[in-house]
N, C-alpha and C positions, 0 to 999 in steps of 0.2 A: 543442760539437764531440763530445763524447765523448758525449750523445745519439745527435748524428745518424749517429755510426760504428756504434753499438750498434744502435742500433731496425734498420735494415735485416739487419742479421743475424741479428738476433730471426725477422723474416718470413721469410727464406728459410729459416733449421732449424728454426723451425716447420712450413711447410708440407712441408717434408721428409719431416719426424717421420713428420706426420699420414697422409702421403702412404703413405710405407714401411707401415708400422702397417694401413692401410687395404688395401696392395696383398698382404700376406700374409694378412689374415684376412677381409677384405669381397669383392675385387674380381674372385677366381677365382668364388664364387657369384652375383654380381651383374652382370659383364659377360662371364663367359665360362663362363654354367652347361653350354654342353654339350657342353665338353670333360672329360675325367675330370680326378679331382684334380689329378695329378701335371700331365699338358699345362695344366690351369688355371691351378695354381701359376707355371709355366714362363711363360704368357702375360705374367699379371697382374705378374712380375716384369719383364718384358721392356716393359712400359708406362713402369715404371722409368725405366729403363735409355734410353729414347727421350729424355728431358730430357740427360742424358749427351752425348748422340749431339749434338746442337744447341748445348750450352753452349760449345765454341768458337767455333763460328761467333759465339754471342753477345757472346763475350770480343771477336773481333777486332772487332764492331761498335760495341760501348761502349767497347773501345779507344780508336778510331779516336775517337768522343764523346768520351773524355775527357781524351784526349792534345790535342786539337784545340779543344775548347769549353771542358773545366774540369770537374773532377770532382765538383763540385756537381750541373750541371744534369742528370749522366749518373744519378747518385744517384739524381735525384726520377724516372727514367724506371724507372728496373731494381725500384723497390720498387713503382711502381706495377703495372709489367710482372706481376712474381712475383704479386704478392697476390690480381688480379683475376684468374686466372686458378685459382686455389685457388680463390677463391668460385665460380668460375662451374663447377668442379668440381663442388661439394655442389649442383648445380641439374641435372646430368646423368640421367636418366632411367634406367631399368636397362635391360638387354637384355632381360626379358621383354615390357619396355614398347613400346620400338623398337626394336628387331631389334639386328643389327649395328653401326646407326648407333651407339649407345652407347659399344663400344668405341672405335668410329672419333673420335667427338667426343672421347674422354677422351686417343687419343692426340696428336692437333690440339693440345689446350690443353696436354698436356704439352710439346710441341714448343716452342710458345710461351713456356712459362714455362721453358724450360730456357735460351731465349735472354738472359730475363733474369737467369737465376743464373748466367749468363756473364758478368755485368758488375759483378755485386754485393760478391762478396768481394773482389777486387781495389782497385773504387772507396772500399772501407769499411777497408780496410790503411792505402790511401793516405791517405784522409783523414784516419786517423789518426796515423799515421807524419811526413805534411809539416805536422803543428802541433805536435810534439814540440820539447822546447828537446832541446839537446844532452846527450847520455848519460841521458836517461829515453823515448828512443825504443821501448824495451818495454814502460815502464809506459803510453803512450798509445794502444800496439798490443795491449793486452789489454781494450779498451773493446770492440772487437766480439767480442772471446771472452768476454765477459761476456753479450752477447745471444745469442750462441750456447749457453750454460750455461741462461740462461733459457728460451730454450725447449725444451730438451734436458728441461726440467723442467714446463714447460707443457703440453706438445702433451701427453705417456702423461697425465696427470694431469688433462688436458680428456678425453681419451677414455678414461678409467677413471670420472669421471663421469657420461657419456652411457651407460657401460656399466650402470650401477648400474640403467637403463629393461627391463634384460633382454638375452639373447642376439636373441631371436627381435625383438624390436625394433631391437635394434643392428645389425642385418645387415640389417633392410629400411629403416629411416631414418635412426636415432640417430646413426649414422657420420657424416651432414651434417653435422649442428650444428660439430664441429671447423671444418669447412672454410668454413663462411658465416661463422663466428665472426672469420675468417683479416681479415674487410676492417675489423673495428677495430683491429686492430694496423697494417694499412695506415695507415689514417685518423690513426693516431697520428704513424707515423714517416711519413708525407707532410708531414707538420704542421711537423714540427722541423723536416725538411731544408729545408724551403723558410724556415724564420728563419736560418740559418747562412751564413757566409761562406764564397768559396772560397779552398782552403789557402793561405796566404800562399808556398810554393813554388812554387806554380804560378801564381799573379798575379805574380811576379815574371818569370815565365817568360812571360807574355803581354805586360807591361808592356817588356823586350826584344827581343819580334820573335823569339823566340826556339821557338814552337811550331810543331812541322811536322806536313808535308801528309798524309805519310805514312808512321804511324808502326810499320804492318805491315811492311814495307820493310826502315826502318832496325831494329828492333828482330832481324830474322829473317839480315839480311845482316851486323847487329855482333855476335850475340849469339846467337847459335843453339847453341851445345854448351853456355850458361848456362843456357836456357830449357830444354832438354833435360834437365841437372843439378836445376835448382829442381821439374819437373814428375816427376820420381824419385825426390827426397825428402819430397814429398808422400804416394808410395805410401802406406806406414805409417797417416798421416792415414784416408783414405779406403777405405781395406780394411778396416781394422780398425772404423770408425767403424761402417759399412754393415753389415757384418756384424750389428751389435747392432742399427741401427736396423731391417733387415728380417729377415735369414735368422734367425741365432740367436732370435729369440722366436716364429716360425712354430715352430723346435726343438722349442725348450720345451714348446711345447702339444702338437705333433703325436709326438715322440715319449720326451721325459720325462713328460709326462702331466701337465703344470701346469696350473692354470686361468688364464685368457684375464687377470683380474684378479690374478693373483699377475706376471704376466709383465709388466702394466703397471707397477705396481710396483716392480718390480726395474730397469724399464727408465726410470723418473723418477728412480729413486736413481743407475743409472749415467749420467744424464744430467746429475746435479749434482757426479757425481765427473768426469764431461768436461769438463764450464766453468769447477768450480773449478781442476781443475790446469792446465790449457788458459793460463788466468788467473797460474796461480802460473808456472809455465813464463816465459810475455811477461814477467815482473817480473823475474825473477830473472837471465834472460839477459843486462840491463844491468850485472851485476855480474863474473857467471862467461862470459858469450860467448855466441853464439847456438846455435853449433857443437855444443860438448861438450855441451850440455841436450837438443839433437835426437839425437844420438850417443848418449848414453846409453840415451834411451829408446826409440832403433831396437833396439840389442841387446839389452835387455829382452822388446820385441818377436820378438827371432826366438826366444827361450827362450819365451816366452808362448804362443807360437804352436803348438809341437810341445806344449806343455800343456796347451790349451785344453777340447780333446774329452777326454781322460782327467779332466779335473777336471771338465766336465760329465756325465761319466758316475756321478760317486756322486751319487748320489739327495738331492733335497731343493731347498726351495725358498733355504735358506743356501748353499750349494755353486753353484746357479746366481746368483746375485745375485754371489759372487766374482768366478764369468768373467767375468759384465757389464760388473761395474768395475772390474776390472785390465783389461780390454780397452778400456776408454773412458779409463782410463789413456794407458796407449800413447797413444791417439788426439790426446788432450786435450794432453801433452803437447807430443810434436811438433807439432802444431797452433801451439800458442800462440809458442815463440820461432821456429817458422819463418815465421810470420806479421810478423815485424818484419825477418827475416833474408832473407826472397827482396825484397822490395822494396827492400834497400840493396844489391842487387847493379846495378841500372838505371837507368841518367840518366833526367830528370825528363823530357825531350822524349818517351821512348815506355814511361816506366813504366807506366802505367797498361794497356797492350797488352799489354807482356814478362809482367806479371807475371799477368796475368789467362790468356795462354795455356798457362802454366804449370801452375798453379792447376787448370785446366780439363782440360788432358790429362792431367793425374792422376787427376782425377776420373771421364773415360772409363773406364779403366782399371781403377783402385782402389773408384769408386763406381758404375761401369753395369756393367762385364763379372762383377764378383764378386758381386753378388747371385743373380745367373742361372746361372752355372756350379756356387755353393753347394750348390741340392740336386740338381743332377747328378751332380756331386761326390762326395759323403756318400750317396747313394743307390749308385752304383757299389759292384763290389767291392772296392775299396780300403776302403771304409767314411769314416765322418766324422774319420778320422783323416790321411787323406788332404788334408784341407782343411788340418788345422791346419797341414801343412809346405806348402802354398801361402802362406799367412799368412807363415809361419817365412821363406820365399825370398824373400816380396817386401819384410820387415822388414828384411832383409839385402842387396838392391840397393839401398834407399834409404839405407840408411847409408854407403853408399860412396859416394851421390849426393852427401851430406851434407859429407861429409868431403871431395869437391871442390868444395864450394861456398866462396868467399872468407868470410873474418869482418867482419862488419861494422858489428861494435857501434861503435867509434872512427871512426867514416866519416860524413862531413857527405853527407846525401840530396841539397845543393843544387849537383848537379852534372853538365855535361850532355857530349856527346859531338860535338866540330866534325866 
């Protein structure tokens, strides 16, 4: 179990990473050389932000899969979805090669694959969450923040590798290799899901006649200012998160002056400081609440936030590596007990929908809109200090989200809604 929760969330912040990573420093020169920097920049992040754009619709589809069939079989779809669609990335041609088609194809297969990270973190909570015994519901729901931590450490550290070929090599191939690399990790976590059982809360729910038709419906007409609450307290998550995996290390290099390898670097270390405390977070919530561990580390966050740009302004490659991972901080935390805490808010008949629409419109928001307004933002006359109090505001509606969200550590998940 704690495989099959973990490996798909390995593939999906892998291809993230790689993705982010790739769409700041490869894909303004490679699919949109002839626009100027800055409209390249703005493109190649806007590429992004298209997987965004699609991920609920993906949620309400693998919903609707996993509410109705069983969070297994939606499982073996959403990692295969994700993965193959990353490979077929690193096989994309440049736009010197085919014109326009280039971009056009890169934003197709992002479409696509955003449909499957619509299905993904949700299906991989649950299936974490409905094999928990009672009061260790955190420690089973930090099984997919543990592949999220590994890849958070994998992807910079696969493409600090292929860096090592050279610049001028790294921008016309070496970037591939991440991405074809992407269908062993597939291959892996198809492997396990397909030996794993479906959660025993949800066999019980099919074993009653108890799974419905439509679980967009009931989810949206019982629960709608829940889902609205759970997809607000995710802000924090996904702002903060994004920030690091794209804008801030485009920063780095373009204007503290870092090299392209000091920036990977810093960005493998704040990727271990995301998974571990991501990790430490989902454990510790079964003891202290799920509430007060998100809580705290939203308010953190809105002090972090008005911090950020002033502390990356003194120089050095130490000073940036703090932001990094006080900000994957933040991330990591919240992340990890609200990953056991939104799915005990929704009966078993349309969790898997509730909680993936949630999930997902945070993510529009937190991970497609902020990337692309970032160096809008910081370019303006406000300067990059401007951002940090976007950060600061949205660390500070999510906390209020938070704080209406029910507790639910002492709550049995096995329970539905007549």
């Amino acid at each position: 179990m704690a495989f099959a929760a973990g490996a798909g969330a390995l593939v999906e912040s892998y291809d993230f990473g790689i993705y982010g990573f790739a769409a700041a420093f490869v894909f303004p020169h490679t699919f949109f050389p002839s626009l100027g920097s800055s409209a390249a920049m703005v493109a190649s992040m806007a590429t992004l932000g298209v997987a965004f754009v699609t991920r609920p619709a993906g949620a309400i589809l693998f919903g609707y899969l996993g509410d109705r069939y069983g969070r297994k079989k939606t499982l073996i779809a959403t990692v295969l979805g994700m993965g193959l669609c990353t490979v077929a990335m690193g096989l994309v041609p440049s736009a010197q090669s085919i014109g326009v088609s280039a971009p056009i194809i890169v934003v197709t297969l992002r479409a696509f694959q955003g449909l499957a990270f619509g299905g993904e973190w949700a299906g991989a909570q649950l299936f974490a969450t409905e094999h928990a015994p009672s009061g260790r519901r955190g420690l089973y729901g930090m099984f997919p923040q543990v592949g999220n931590g590994l890849a958070n450490v994998l992807g910079p550290l696969t493409l600090l590798g292929v860096s090592s070929f050279g610049q001028s090599a790294f921008q016309e191939w070496a970037w591939r290799i991440p991405f074809l690399a992407s269908g062993i990790l597939v291959l892996i976590a198809f492997y396990i899901r397909m030996r794993v059982e479906e959660t025993p809360i949800f066999a019980k729910e099919q074993v009653r006649g108890k799974t419905t038709r439509q679980p967009l419906l009931g989810a949206v007409k019982q629960q709608p200012w829940t889902i609205a609450l759970s997809g607000g307290a995710l802000l924090t998550t996904f702002a903060f998160y994004f920030s690091v995996q794209t804008f801030i290390p485009h920063y780095g290099v373009d204007r503290l002056g870092l090299s392209q390898n000091e920036v990977l670097g810093v960005t493998a270390l704040a990727g271990l400081i995301y998974g571990a405390s991501s990790c430490v977070s989902a454990v510790i919530s079964d003891n202290y609440g799920r509430r007060p561990v998100v809580a705290v580390a939203q308010v953190f966050g809105v002090i972090w936030g008005m911090a950020l740009f002033p502390v990356l302004a003194v120089p050095g490659v130490v000073t940036f590596a703090v932001a990094l991972c006080a900000t994957t901080l933040v991330a990591g935390v919240t992340l990890g007990a609200l990953g056991v805490l939104i799915p005990e808010q929704f009966p078993t008949q349309y969790r898997y929908t509730a909680v993936g629409l949630s999930y997902q419109l945070a993510a529009v928001v937190g991970g497609g809109v902020i990337p692309i307004v970032a160096p809008i933002i910081t370019a303006s006359s406000y300067g990059p200090i401007a951002f940090g109090v976007v950060l600061a505001v949205i660390a500070a509606i999510a906390a209020l989200c938070t704080l209406w969200l029910k507790e639910g550590r002492n709550k049995s998940m096995e329970w539905t809604i007549e």
